[in-house]
BAROZA-957755 format. One record per residue (C-alpha): residue number from 1; x, y, z. Coordinates in Angstrom, 2 decimals. Layout:
BEGIN
+-----+---------+---------+---------+
: num :       X :       Y :       Z :
+-----+---------+---------+---------+
: NUM :       X :       Y :       Z :
...
+-----+---------+---------+---------+
//
This chain:
BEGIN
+-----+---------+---------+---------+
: num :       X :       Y :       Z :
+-----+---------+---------+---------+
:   1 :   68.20 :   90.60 :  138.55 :
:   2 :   68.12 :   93.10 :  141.39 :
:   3 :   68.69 :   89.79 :  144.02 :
:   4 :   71.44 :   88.83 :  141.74 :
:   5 :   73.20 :   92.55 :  141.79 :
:   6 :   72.94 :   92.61 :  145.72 :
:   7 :   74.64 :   88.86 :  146.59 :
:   8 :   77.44 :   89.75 :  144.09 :
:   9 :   78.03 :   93.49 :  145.78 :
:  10 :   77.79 :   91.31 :  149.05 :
:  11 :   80.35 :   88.99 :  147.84 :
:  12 :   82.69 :   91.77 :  146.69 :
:  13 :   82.26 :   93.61 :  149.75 :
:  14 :   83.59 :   90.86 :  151.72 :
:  15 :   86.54 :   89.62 :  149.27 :
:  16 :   87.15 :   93.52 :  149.33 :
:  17 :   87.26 :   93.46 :  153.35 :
:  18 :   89.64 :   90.02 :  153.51 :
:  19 :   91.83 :   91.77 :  151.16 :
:  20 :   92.15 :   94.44 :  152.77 :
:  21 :   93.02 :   92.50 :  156.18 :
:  22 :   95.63 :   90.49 :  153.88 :
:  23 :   97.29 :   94.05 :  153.00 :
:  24 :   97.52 :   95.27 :  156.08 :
:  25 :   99.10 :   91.75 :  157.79 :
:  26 :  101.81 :   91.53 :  154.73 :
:  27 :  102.34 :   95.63 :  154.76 :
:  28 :  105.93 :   94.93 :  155.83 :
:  29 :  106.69 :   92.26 :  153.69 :
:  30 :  110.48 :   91.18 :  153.74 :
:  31 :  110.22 :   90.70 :  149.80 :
:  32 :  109.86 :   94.54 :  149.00 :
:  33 :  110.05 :   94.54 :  145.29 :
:  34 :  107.51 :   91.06 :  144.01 :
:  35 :  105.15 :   92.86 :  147.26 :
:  36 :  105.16 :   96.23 :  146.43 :
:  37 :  103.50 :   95.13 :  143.02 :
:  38 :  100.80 :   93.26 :  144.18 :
:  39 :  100.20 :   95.45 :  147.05 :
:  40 :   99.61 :   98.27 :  144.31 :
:  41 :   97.85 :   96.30 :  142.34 :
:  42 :   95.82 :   94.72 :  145.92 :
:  43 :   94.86 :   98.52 :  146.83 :
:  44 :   93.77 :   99.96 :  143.06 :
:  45 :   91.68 :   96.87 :  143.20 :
:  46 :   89.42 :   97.55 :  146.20 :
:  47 :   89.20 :  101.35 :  145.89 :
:  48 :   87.91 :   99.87 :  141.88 :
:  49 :   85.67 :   96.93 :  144.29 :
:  50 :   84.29 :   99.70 :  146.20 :
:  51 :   83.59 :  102.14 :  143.39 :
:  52 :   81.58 :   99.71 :  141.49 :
:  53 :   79.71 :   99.08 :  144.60 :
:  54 :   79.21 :  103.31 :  144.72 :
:  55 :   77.94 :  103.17 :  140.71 :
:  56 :   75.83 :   99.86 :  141.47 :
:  57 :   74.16 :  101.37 :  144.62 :
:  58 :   73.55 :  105.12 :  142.41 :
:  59 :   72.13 :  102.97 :  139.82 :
:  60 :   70.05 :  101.10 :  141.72 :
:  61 :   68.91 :  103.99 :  143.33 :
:  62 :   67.80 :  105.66 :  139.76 :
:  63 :   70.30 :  108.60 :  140.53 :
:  64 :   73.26 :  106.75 :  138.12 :
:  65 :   72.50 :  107.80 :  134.97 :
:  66 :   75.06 :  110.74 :  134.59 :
:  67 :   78.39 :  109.75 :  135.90 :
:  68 :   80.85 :  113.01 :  136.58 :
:  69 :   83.94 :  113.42 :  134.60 :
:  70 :   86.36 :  112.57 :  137.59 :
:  71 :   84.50 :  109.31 :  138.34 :
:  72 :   84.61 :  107.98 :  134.70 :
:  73 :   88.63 :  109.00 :  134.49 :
:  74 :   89.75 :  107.43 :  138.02 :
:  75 :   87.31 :  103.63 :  136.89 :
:  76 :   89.12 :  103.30 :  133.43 :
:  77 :   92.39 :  104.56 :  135.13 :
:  78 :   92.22 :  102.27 :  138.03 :
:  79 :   91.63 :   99.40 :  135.30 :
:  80 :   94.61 :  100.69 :  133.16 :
:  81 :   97.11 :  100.99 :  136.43 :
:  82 :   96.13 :   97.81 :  137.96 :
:  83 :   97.23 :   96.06 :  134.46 :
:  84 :  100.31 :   98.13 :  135.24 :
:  85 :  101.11 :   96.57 :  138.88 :
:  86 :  100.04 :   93.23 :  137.64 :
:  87 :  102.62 :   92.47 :  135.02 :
:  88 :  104.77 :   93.82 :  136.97 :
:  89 :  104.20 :   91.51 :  140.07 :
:  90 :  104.41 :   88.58 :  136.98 :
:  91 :  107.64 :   90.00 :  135.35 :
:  92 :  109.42 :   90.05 :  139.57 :
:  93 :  107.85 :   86.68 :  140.31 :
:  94 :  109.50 :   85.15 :  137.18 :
:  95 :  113.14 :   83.88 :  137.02 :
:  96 :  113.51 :   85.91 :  133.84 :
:  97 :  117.10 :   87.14 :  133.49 :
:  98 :  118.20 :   90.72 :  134.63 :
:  99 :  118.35 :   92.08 :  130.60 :
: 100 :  114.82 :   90.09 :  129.89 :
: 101 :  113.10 :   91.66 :  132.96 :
: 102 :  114.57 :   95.12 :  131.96 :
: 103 :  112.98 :   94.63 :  128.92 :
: 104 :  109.67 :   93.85 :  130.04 :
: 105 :  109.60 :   96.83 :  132.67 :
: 106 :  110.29 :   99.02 :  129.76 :
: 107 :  107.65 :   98.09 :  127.49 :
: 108 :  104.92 :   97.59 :  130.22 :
: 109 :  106.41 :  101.42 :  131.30 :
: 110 :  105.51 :  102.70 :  127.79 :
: 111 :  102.66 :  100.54 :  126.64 :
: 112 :  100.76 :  101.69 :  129.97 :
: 113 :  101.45 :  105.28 :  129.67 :
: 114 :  100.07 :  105.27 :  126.41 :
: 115 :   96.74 :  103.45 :  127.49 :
: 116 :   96.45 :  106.51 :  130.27 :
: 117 :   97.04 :  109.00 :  128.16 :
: 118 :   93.90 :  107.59 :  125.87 :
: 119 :   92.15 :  106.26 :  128.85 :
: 120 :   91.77 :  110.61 :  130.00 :
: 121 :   90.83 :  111.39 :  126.66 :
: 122 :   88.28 :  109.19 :  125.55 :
: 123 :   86.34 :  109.11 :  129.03 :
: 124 :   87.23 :  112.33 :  130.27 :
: 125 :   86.28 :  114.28 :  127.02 :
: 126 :   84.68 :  112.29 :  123.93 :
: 127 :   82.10 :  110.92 :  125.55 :
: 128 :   79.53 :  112.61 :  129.02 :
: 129 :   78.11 :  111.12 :  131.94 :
: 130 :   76.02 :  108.52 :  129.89 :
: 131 :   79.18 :  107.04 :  128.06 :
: 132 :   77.33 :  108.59 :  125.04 :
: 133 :   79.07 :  110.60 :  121.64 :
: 134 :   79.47 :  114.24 :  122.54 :
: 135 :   79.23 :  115.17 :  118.26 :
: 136 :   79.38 :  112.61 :  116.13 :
: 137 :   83.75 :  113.13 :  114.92 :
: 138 :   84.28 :  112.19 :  119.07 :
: 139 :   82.35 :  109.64 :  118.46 :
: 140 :   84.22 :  108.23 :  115.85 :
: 141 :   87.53 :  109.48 :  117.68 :
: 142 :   85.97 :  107.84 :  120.66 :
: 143 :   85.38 :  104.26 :  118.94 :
: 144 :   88.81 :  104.27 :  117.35 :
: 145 :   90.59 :  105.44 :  120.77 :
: 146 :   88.66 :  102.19 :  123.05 :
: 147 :   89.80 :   99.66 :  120.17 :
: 148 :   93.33 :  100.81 :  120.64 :
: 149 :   92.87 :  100.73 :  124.54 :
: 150 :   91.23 :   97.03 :  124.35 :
: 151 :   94.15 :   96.12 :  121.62 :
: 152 :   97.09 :   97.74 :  123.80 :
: 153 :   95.97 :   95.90 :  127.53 :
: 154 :   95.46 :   92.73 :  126.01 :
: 155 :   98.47 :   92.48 :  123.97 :
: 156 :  100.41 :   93.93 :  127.12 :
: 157 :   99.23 :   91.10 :  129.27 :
: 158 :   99.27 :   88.38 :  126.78 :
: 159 :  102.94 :   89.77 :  126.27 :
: 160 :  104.18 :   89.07 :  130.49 :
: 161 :  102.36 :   85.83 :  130.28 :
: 162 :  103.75 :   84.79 :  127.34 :
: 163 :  107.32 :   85.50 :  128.02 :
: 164 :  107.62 :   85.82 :  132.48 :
: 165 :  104.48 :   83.97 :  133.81 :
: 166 :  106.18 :   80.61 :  132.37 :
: 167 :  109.11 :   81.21 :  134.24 :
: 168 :  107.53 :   81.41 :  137.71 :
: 169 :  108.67 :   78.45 :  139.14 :
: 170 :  105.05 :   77.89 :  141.51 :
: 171 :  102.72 :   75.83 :  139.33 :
: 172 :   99.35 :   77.11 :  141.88 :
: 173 :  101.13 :   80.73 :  141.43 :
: 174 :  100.53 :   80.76 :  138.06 :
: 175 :   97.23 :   79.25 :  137.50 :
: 176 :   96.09 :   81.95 :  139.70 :
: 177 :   97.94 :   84.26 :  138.14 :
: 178 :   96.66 :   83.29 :  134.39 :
: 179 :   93.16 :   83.14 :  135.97 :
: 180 :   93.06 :   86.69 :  137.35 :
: 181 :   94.67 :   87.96 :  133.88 :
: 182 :   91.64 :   86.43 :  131.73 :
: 183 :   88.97 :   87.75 :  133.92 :
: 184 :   91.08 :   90.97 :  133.36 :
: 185 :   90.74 :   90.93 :  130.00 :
: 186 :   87.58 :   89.55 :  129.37 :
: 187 :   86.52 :   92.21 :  131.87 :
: 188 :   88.11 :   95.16 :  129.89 :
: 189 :   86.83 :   93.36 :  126.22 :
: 190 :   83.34 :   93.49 :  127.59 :
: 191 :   82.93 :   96.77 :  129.14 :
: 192 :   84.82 :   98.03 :  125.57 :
: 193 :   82.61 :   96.42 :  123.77 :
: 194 :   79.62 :   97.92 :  125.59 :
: 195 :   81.30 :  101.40 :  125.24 :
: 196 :   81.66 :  101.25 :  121.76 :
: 197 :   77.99 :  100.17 :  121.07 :
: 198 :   76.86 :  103.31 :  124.02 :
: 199 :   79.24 :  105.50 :  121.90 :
: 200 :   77.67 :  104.42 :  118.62 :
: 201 :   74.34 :  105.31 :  119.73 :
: 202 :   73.24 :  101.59 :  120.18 :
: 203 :   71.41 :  100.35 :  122.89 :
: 204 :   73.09 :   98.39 :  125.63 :
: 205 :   70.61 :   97.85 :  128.08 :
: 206 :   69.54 :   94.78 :  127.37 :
: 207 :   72.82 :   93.33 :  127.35 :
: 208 :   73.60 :   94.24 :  130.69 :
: 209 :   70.18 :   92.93 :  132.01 :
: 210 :   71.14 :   89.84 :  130.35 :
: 211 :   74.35 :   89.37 :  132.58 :
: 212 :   76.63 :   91.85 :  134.63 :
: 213 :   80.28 :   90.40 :  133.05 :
: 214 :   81.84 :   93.27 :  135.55 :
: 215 :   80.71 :   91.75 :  138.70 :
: 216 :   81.38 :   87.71 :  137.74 :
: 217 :   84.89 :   88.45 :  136.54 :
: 218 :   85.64 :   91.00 :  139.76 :
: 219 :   84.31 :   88.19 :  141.79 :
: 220 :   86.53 :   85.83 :  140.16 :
: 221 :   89.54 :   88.37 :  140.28 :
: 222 :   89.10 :   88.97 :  144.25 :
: 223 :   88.84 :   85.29 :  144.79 :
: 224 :   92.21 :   84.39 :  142.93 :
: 225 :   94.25 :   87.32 :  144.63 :
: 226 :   93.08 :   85.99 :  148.47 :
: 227 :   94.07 :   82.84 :  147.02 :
: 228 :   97.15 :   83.61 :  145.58 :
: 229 :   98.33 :   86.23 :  148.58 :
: 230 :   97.21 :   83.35 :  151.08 :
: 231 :   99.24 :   80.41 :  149.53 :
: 232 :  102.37 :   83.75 :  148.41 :
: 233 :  105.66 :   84.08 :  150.86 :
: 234 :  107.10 :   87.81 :  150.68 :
: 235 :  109.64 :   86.75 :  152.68 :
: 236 :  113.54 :   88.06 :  151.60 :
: 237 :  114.73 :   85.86 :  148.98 :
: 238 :  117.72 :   83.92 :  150.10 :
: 239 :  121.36 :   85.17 :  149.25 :
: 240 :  124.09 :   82.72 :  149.53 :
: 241 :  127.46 :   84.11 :  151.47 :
: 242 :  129.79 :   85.01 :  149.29 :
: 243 :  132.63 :   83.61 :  151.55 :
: 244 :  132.33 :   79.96 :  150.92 :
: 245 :  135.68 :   77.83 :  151.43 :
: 246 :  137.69 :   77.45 :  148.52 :
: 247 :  139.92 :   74.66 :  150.45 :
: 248 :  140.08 :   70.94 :  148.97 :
: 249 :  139.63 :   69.43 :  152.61 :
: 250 :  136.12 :   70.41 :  154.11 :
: 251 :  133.85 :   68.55 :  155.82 :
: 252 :  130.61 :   66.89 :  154.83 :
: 253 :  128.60 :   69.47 :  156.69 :
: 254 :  130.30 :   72.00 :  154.78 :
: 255 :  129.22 :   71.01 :  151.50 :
: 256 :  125.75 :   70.24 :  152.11 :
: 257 :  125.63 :   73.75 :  153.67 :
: 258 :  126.96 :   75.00 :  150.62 :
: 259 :  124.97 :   72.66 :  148.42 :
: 260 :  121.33 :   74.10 :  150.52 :
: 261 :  123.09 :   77.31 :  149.58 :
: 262 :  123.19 :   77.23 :  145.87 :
: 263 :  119.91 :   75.53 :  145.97 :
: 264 :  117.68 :   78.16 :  147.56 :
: 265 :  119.57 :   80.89 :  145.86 :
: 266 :  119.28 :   79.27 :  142.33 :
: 267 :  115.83 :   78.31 :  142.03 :
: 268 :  114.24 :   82.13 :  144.38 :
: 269 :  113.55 :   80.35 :  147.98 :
: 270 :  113.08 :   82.70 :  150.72 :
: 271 :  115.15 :   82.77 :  153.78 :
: 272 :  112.34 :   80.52 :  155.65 :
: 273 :  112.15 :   78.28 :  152.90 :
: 274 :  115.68 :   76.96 :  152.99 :
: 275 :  115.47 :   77.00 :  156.61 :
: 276 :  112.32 :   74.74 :  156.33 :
: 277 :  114.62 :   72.99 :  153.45 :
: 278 :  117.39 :   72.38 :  155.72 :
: 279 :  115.22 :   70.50 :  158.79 :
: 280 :  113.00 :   68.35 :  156.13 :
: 281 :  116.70 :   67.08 :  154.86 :
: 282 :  117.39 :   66.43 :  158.18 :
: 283 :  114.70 :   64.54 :  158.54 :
: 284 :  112.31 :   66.62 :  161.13 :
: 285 :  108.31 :   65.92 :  160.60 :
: 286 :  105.99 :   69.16 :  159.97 :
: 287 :  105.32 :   69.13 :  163.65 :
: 288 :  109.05 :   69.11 :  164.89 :
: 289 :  109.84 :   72.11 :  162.62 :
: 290 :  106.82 :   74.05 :  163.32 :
: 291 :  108.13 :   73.76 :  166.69 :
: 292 :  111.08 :   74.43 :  166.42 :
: 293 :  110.46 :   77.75 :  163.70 :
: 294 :  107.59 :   78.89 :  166.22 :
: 295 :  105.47 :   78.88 :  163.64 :
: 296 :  101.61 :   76.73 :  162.67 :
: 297 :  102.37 :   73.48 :  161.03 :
: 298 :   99.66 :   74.72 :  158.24 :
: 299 :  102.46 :   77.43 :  157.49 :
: 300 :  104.89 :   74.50 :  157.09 :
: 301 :  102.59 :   72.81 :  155.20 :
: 302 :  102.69 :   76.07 :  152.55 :
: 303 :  106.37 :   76.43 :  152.83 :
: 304 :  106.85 :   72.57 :  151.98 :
: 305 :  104.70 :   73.01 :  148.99 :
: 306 :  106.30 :   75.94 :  147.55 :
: 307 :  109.81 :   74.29 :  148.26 :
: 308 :  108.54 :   70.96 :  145.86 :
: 309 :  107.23 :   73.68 :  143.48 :
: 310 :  110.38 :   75.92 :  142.65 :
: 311 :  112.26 :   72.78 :  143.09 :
: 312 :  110.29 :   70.64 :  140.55 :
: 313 :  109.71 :   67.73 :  143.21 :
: 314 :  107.19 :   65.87 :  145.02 :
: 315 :  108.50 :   64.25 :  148.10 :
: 316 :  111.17 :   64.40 :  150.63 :
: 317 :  112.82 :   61.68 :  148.73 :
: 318 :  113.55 :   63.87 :  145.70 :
: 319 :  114.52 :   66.73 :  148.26 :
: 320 :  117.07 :   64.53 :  150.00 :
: 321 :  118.24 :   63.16 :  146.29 :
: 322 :  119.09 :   66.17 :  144.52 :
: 323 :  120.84 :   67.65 :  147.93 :
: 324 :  123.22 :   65.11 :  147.95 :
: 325 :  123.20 :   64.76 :  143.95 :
+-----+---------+---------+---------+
//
């Protein structure tokens, strides 16, 4: 067990350290609004990566059996903000409409305030440093208030992925995306479930010995969001000019320029994206438009696939056929 505890802090550590390397090469992203979420949700994530390593190390140590009030707040707040960030990174990513993504700000706004709000009052005050029952009514209180918790994230994310993660138009995107979001909440039903029965006054030790959920579903978390941030653009999204030529007689140029246009806009490329869309129509290889973008043919490789993905094809052929469509 003890083995087992070390090569999983060791693995976190490191998916802790790449994404913090990843944050610090995308910290000026062009794509300010679908970044700044999952750059929120990328830093509550490691400071949470590095304080389980801090309560793993104390424990292992024999010195982590009373946990001060600020430390149990800023863990369960860390978990309730980063469920914050998260749907909102899903609801920006999506091609919901304007109304429909208003909507789903509001209600992640409110839903999350309300899971803070009994996040600092069940850790912070009906329970002390062993997650125990402080009398037996904050017990109770204490039970009733982590139910509503568990109940409120889960339906919150089950709620963005149900109505925004369907309409990202990246089929890899969202598998990652779904991924991270059920080792979220298996995560946060686990560790509830576990605070209930330490709250109840039953005996939890065993479980734990049995398997450490915390440290297989962060593991699985951390690998999905280097995955996901690896594979991501955060480049500007492409805006078509508004000044397009409203006379009958234009040349062929001229309407597939205008054609690209309405493409990239319509289905969220980024700027490089229809620039990579524009030489693959023209018929350039990988290594001709890495060359001429100054940029690796890998990251051609990754702009290529995102292109087929928010398009909904799978070869040049289809790009080249629904460009001249």
């Amino acid at each position: 067990m003890i083995i087992a505890m070390f090569v999983s802090a060791a693995i976190i550590g490191i998916l802790a350290v790449l994404m913090c390397i990843i944050l610090i090469k995308n910290w000026s992203a062009g794509n300010k609004i679908v970044w700044s979420c999952i750059r929120n949700f990328l830093i509550l994530n490691i400071i949470e990566s590095g304080l389980y390593l801090y309560f793993e190390g104390t424990r292992l140590a024999g010195s982590g059996d009373n946990i001060p009030f600020f430390l149990r707040v800023l863990d369960i707040e860390l978990l309730v903000f980063m469920n914050y960030f998260l749907n909102s990174y899903i609801r920006e990513k999506s091609m919901l409409s304007d109304r429909q993504k208003h909507t789903l700000k509001t209600a992640n706004a409110v839903i999350v305030g309300l899971c803070a709000v009994i996040a600092f009052i069940c850790f912070g005050f009906l329970m002390n440093g062993q997650y125990a029952q402080v009398s037996v009514a904050a017990g109770n209180a204490a039970v009733v208030l982590e139910i509503a918790l568990c109940l409120l994230q889960t339906g919150n994310t089950i709620l963005h992925l149900t109505t925004a993660c369907r309409e990202i138009p990246q089929k890899q995107s969202r598998v990652f995306i779904i991924i991270i979001c059920l080792a979220q909440v298996l995560n946060g039903l686990w560790n509830g479930s576990l605070i209930i029965c330490e709250v109840s006054g039953l005996h939890t030790g065993a479980m734990y010995e049995v398997i450490d959920t915390t440290s297989i579903m962060m593991i699985i978390t951390n690998i999905c969001i280097v995955l996901l941030l690896y594979t991501e653009d955060f480049s500007p999204l492409f805006v078509a000019a508004q000044n397009m030529s409203d006379e009958p007689a234009r040349s062929r140029e001229e309407v597939l320029e205008e054609r690209m246009d309405y493409i990239a806009e319509t289905h969220s490329l980024t700027k490089r994206e229809r620039e990579v869309m524009e030489l693959a129509y023209k018929g350039m290889t990988n290594y001709e438009m890495a060359e001429e973008l100054c940029i690796s043919k890998y990251t051609i490789k990754r702009h290529m696939y995102n292109i087929y993905e928010k398009l909904g094809i799978s070869t040049r052929v289809d790009l080249i056929h629904m460009i001249d469509r």
